[in-house]
N, C-alpha and C positions, 0 to 999 in steps of 0.2 A: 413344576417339574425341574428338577437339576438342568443344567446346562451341558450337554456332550464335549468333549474334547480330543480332539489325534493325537499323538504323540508323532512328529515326523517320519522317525526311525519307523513305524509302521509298514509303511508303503513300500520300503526298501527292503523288510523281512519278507515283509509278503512277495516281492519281487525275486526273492534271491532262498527261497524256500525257508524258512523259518518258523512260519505257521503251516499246523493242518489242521484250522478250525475246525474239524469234525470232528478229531477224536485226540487234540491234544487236550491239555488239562487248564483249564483257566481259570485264574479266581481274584478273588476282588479284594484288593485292602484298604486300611483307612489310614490318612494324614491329616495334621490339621496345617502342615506347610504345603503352598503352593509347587504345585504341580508345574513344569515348566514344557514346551514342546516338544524342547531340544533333546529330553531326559530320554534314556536309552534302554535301559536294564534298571529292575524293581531295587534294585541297591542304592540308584543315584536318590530315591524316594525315603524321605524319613516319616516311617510307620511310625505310629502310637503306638504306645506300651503293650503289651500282651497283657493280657491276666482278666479275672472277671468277667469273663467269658469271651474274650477278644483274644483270637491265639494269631502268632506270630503268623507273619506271611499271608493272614486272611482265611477269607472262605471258598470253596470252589462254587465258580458259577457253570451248575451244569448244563452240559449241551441240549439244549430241547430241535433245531433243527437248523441244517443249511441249505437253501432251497436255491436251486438255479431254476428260475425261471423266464425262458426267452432271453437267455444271457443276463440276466440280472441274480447275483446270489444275496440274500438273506440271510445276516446269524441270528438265532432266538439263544437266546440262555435263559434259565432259569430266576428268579428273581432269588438275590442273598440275604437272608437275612440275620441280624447280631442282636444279642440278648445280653442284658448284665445282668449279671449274677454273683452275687458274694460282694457288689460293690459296684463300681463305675467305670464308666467305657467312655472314653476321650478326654479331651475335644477332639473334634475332629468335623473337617471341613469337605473334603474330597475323598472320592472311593475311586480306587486307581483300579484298572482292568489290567493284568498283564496275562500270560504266557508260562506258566511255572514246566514244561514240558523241556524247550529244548535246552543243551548243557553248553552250548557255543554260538551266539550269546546266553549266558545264564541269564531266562525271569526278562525275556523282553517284552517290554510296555506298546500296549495296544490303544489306551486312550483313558479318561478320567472324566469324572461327575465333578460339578462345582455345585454345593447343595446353597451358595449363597452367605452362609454366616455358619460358626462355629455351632456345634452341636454334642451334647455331654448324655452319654442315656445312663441314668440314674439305676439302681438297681433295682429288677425284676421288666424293666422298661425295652423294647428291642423298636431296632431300625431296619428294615426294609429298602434296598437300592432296588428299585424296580423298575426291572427292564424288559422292555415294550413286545408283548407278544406278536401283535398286529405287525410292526414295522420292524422289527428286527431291533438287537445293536446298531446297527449299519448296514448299508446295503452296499456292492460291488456293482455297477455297473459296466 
């Protein structure tokens, strides 16, 4: 399983209203450059090329639940999946989570996958970032 990662700026959106994990829009992209903690907004992030079935900006990961439970909240999204088609999709290393919802900051960053090595999906071939029904994204304590 990929490696989780925060982006710092997180903590401080969510402090300062910037997310509304339930019903803003979130989606997933792909880099094959490192992801940094510091990074803020999905522009400091150099995506992979669009095309063959990888379109710009990502996939939406949709919401499946946010659960407060005894003060603890749960995000589930749905798992994204990318397919090539008409050709090839990467490399690419990291699938970035951001925020495409709010307009100030624009596409702020939530956290990123480290899948460990470069990865190329060949055509008719798809990749799957799959995230954890059971345990959430992340949990808020």
């Amino acid at each position: 399983m990929a490696d989780y990662n925060k982006f710092y700026s997180f903590v401080l959106d969510l402090a300062t209203q910037v997310h509304n994990l339930n019903s803003d829009t979130l989606k997933i992209m792909l880099t094959n450059t490192a992801p940094v903690a510091t990074n803020t907004i999905a522009a400091n992030i150099t995506e992979i090329s669009a095309g063959n079935g990888y379109t710009a900006g990502g996939s939406v990961a949709a919401f499946v639940s946010g659960n407060d439970t005894s003060g603890t909240y749960k995000l589930v999204l749905s798992p994204v999946t990318f397919t090539a088609s008409g050709g090839s999709i990467g490399p690419f290393r990291y699938a970035v989570l951001y925020n495409d919802t709010p307009t100030s900051p624009a596409d702020p960053l939530i956290a990123w996958w480290d899948y460990g090595t470069a990865l190329t999906l060949t055509n008719g071939n798809s990749f799957t970032v799959k995230l954890d029904p059971t345990n959430g994204i992340f949990t808020l304590v």
